[in-house]
Structures are given as C-alpha cells and as structure tokens.
N, C-alpha and C positions, 0 to 999 in steps of 0.2 A: 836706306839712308834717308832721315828725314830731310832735314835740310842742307842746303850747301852755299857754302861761299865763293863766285864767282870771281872774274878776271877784275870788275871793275875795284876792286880794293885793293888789287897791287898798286904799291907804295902810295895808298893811301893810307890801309890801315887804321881806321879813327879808333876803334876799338870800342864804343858805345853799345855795340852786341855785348862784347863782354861784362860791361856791367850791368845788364840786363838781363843774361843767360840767369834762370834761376837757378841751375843744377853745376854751372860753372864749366860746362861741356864745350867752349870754345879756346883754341891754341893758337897763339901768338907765334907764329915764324916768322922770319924777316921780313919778308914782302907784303906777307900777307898774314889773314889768320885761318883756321879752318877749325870746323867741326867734326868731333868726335861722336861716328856715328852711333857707336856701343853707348854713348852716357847720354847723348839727347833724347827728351823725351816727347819732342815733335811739337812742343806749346804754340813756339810762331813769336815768340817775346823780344827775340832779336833783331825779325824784320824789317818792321815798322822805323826802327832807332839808324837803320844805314841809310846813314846819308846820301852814298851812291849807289844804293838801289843794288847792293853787291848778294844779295841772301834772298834763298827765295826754296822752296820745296822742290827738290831732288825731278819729281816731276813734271816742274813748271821751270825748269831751265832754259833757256833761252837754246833754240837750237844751237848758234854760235858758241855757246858755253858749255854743249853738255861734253866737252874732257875735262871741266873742273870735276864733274860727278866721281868719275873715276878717281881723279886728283886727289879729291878728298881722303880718299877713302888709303889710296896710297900714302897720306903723312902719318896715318896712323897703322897699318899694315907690315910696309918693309922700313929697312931699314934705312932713313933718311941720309944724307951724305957727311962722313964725319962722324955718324955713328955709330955704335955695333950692332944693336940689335931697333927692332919694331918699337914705334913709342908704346902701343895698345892702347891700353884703356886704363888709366895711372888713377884716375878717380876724383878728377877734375884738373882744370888748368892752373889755379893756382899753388896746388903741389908742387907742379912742375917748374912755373915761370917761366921767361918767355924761352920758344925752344932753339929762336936765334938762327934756324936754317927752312929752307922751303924745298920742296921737292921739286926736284930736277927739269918736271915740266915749268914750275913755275918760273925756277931760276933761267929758264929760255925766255921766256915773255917779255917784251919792250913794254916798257911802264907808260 
C-alpha cells in the first residue's frame, strides 16, 4: 500500500488530494477519504495538497497512526457497513462518488 490517509482528516476531509490524484485512486467516505491501494500508483501528488498533513507513505506513518494502514486497506477489502459486498477496485473514484460510509474504525474516532 502506497500511500495512506491518516486520522488527521477526519471530518475535515478538504478533498484537494482528490483533485490532484492523477489516476483518480482516492474515495470519499463520510468522515474521511481513503486510498485505494490496487489503483495508486505511488506518484506522492496528493501529499503536498493536504492541508493537515493527513497522507503520507504507508511506511512513514506516524507510529500513532499506523491502524489507519490497516484501515485503509479495509474500506476497500470487506464489506463496508450497509453494504453487501467489498468496494475493490471500481476503477476510480469518480465512477463511484462519494461512498457516503467510513469503516467501523473510523466511525469510532472522536473528530
């Protein structure tokens, strides 16, 4: 997993990653947004654009943050709450729009 998006974007969500992703590999859930490890292709173009310092390469996670690592990787694996099945890999985020739910850990986190 290249990159991941960390706690500091809960209910901030600016979304400035997303218009920067060139491959369109980043999802919109309520709280937050996450990356889809299967379509990122590791550029680093979303980084720089977070305001709160919320994204950052999978291996340079803040020890405090590395259950987003995981996290991540669960909005796109099982099946989120209210759904039936795995998002996967849909083949970008604007296909999908936004997916309007966050995963279970997230939905614990105090903003």
């Amino acid at each position: 997993m290249p990159y991941v998006i960390a706690g500091p974007c809960i209910d901030v969500n600016d979304k400035a990653c997303m218009d920067e992703c060139p491959v369109d590999c980043i999802y919109e859930g309520e709280r937050k947004s996450y990356i889809n490890p299967k379509e990122c292709i590791d550029c680093g173009a979303c980084e720089p654009v977070c305001p709160v310092e919320a994204i950052s390469q999978d291996r340079r996670v803040p020890e405090d943050m590395k259950a987003y690592i995981d996290d991540n990787r669960v909005f796109f694996a099982e099946p989120l709450p209210g759904r039936d099945g795995p998002l996967g890999a849909p083949g970008g985020s604007r296909k999908v729009g936004p997916v309007g739910v966050d995963t279970p850990f997230v939905q614990s986190q105090e903003g």
